[in-house]
N, C-alpha and C positions, 0 to 999 in steps of 0.2 A: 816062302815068300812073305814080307811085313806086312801086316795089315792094310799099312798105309797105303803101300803098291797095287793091292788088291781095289783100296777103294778106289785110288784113283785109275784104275783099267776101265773097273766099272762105271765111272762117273764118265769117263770119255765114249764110253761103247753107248750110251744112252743118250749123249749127247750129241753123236754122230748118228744115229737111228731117228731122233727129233728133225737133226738139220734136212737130211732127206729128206723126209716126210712133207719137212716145211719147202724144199728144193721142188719136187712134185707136184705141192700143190700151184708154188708160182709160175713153172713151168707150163701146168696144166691150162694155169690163168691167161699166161701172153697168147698163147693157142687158138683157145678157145672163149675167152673172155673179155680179151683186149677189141678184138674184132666189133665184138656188140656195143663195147661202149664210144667207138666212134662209127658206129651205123651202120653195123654187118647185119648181116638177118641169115635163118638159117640155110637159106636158099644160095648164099653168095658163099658160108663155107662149103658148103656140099656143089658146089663149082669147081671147088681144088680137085675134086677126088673125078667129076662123071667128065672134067672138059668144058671148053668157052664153048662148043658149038652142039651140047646136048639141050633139048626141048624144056621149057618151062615144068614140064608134068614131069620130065623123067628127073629134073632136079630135087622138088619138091618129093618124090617117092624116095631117091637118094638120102636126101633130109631127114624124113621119115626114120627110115631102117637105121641112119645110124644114130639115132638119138639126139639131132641137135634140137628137135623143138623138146626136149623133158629140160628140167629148172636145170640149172650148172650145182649144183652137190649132185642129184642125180646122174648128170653124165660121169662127172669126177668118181665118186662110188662106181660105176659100172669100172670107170677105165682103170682103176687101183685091182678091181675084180681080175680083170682080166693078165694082170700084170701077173698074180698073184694064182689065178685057177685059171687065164685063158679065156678067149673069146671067141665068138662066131660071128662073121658077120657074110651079110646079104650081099653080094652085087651085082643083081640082080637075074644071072644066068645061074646061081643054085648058091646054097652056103659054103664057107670058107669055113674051117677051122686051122684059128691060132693058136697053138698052142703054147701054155707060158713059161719062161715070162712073156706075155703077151705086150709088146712095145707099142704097135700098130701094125696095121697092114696096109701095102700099096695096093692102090686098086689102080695104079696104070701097069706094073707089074704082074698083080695078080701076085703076090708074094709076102708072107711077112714079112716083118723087119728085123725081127731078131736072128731069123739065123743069117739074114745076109749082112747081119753088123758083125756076124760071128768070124762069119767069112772074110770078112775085110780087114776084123780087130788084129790079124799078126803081124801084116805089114806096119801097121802104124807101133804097135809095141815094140815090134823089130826096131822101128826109125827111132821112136822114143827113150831105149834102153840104152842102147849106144850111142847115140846122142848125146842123152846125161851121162854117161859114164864121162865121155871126153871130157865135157866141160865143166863137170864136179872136179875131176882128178887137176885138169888144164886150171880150171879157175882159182882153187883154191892155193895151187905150188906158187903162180904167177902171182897173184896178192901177198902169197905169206914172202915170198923172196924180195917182192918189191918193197915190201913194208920195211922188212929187214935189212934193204939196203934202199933208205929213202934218198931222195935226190942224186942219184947215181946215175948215169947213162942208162942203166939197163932198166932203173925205174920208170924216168920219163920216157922212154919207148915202150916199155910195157904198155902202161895205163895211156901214152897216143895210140898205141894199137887195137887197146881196150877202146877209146872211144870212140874210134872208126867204125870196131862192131859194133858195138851200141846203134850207133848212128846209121849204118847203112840196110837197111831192108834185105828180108832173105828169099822175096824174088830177082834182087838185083843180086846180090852175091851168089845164087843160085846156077841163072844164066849165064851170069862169066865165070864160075867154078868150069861147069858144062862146055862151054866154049872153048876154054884154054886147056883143063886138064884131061874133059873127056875127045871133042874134036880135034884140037890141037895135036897135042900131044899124044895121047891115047892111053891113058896112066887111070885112067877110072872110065867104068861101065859108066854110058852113053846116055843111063836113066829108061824108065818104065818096065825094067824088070824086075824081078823076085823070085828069090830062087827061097820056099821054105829049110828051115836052119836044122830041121833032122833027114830033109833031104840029099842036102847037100853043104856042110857048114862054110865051107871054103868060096864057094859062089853065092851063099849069102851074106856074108859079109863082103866081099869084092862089089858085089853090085849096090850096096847102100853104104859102103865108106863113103863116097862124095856128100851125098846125103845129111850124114852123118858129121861130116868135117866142117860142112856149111852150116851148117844146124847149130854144133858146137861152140863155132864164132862167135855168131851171134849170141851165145845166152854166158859163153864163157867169158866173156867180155863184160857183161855186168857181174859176175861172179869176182872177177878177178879185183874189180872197184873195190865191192862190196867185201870182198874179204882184206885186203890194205887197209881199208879204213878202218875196220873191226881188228884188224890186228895195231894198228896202232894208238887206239885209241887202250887195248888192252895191256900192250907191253909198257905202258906205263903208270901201270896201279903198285900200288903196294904189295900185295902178293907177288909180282914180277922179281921186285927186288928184295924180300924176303926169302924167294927160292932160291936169286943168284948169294946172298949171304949166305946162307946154309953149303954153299960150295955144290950144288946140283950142275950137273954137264948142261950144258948151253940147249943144248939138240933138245935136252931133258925140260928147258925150260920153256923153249921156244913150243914143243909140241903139245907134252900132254897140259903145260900152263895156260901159255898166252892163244895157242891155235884151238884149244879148247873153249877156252872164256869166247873166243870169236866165232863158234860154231852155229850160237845160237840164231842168230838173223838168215846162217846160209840156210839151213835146217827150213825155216819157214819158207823162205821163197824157192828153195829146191822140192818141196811137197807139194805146193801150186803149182809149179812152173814143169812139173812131171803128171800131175793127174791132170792141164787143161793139156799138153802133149798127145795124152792116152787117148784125150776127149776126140782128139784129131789137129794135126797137123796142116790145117790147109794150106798155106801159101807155099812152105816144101812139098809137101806131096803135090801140088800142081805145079810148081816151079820143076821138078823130077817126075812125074806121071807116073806117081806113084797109087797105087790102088786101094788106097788104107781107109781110114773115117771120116777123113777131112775132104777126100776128092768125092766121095760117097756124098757126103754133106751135101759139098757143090749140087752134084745130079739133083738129089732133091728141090735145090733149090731154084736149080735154072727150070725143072719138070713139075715146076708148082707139089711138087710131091710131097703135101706137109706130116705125114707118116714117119717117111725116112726124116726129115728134119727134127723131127719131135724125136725120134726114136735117139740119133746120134746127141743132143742137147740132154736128153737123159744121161745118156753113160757118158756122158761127159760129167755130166753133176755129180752123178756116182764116183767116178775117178778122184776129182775133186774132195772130193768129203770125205773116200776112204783114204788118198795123200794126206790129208788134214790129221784124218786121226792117228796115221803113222806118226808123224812128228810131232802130235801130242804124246807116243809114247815114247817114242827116242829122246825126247826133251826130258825126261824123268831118268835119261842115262845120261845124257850130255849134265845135266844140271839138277842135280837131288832134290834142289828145294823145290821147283815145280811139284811133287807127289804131292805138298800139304796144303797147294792152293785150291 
């Protein structure tokens, strides 16, 4: 392997270990430090965790035990610790051990949080995987063929179709997917099931293709833009017509040339657009009562349960930033020069 690829693996793997760190720490901050600086005290966060109707004393001991009166580096240092070696914590009928990576722990639960994100992360990877498959494979053909035949009937029906997804929300294309394909007609599972994919691969996919199809729309729809334009903007450079003088077959030129040069843009926003997925799904997974990260989210949310909230906004970040650094290294295959930047 060239030096050069070497260095830059490493420059990206360092670079992606920083942005967490820095993701971590601001996460830590909206938490646990946003609160103080419009007039929290530590008696109002330690209310998330014991309830609106425990006693003044039992808050303030709640307080206490979990370190929100120590400075904020000190908490921060404890909760890196515990990600890292694991925590314990008090609630007051005897200690808990979490062990790590130590995300948090519900104390309406009585649960950590990491294994129940564990528990939840297939359904959403399931929804996520196949998902982007559709609409990577869907968006990309539907751009490169519109491009290639611009102004044609089947372009501008493409890209109005395209913009319809775009435009319309995927709890409304969700509920009339469900309406029509699953009560209607009876052509897809009904929603809020999962059937695991070494269980049964045939009923796990059956029951998240709608899922799946709806999801797709939606994001294949900006793909399908975004890749027309990049190919049009590409099929007309001078390498384009340097290839076709050399006498190369069309297919030859259209794919590994001009659908190449156009790779770059889908590349970035398929690497966000797949690790904030990972991070959780919420309006499909509630729009299908699906049980994945993003319905988990919700619970925390509506159950004041700022644990699980913290804890899914993590592996989301993480999703996020290890997508990031995949297609900072696919970009050094799609396009050489990147390795010497």
């Amino acid at each position: 392997m060239p030096a050069t690829v070497i260095t830059y693996i490493f420059r990206r793997l360092f670079a992606a270990v920083v942005l967490l760190f820095i993701v971590s720490a601001v996460t830590f901050s909206i938490f646990f430090v946003m609160p103080k600086l419009v007039g929290g005290t530590p008696e109002t966060l330690a209310t998330r965790y014991v309830g609106r109707a425990a006693t003044a004393e039992t808050v303030k001991i709640t307080a206490e035990k979990l370190g929100f009166y120590d400075p904020v580096v000190v908490q921060y240092g404890n909760w890196v610790k515990g990600v890292v070696a694991g925590a314990d914590f008090d609630y007051g009928a005897g200690v808990e051990r979490c062990p790590a990576p130590c995300l948090g722990y519900s104390f309406r639960t009585k649960q950590p949080v990491w294994p129940e994100l564990l528990d939840r992360a297939p359904v959403t990877m399931s929804l996520a995987a196949g998902a982007a498959t559709l609409w990577l494979i869907g968006g990309v053909a539907v751009g490169t063929l519109s491009a290639l035949r611009r102004g044609t009937f089947f372009d501008r029906t493409a890209m109005g179709i395209a913009l319809a997804g775009v435009s319309l929300p995927i709890f409304f294309t969700g509920l009339i997917s469900l309406s029509f394909f699953s009560y209607s007609l009876g052509w897809a599972a009904p929603g809020g099931a999962y059937t695991p994919f070494l269980e049964n691969p045939g009923e796990w996919a059956y029951n998240l293709l709608l899922p799946w199809i709806t999801l797709a729309f939606l994001f294949s729809a900006q793909y399908a833009r975004q890749t027309r334009a990049g190919m049009l903007d590409t099929m007309n450079e001078d390498f384009i017509r340097t290839a076709r003088a050399k006498g190369l077959p069309e297919r030859t030129v259209v794919v590994k040339h001009g659908l190449r040069g156009a790779l770059t843009p889908i590349l970035t926003i398929f690497g966000l657009d797949v690790g904030l997925l990972l991070g959780g799904a919420v309006l499909t997974e509630s729009a299908f009562s699906l049980q994945g990260l993003g319905k988990y989210a919700i619970e925390g949310i509506t159950n004041y349960d700022l644990p699980k909230v913290m804890g899914v906004t993590m592996l989301a970040a993480f999703f996020v930033v290890v997508a990031s650094l995949i297609v900072d290294l696919l970009y050094a295959v799609v396009d050489p020069r990147v390795r010497t930047k």
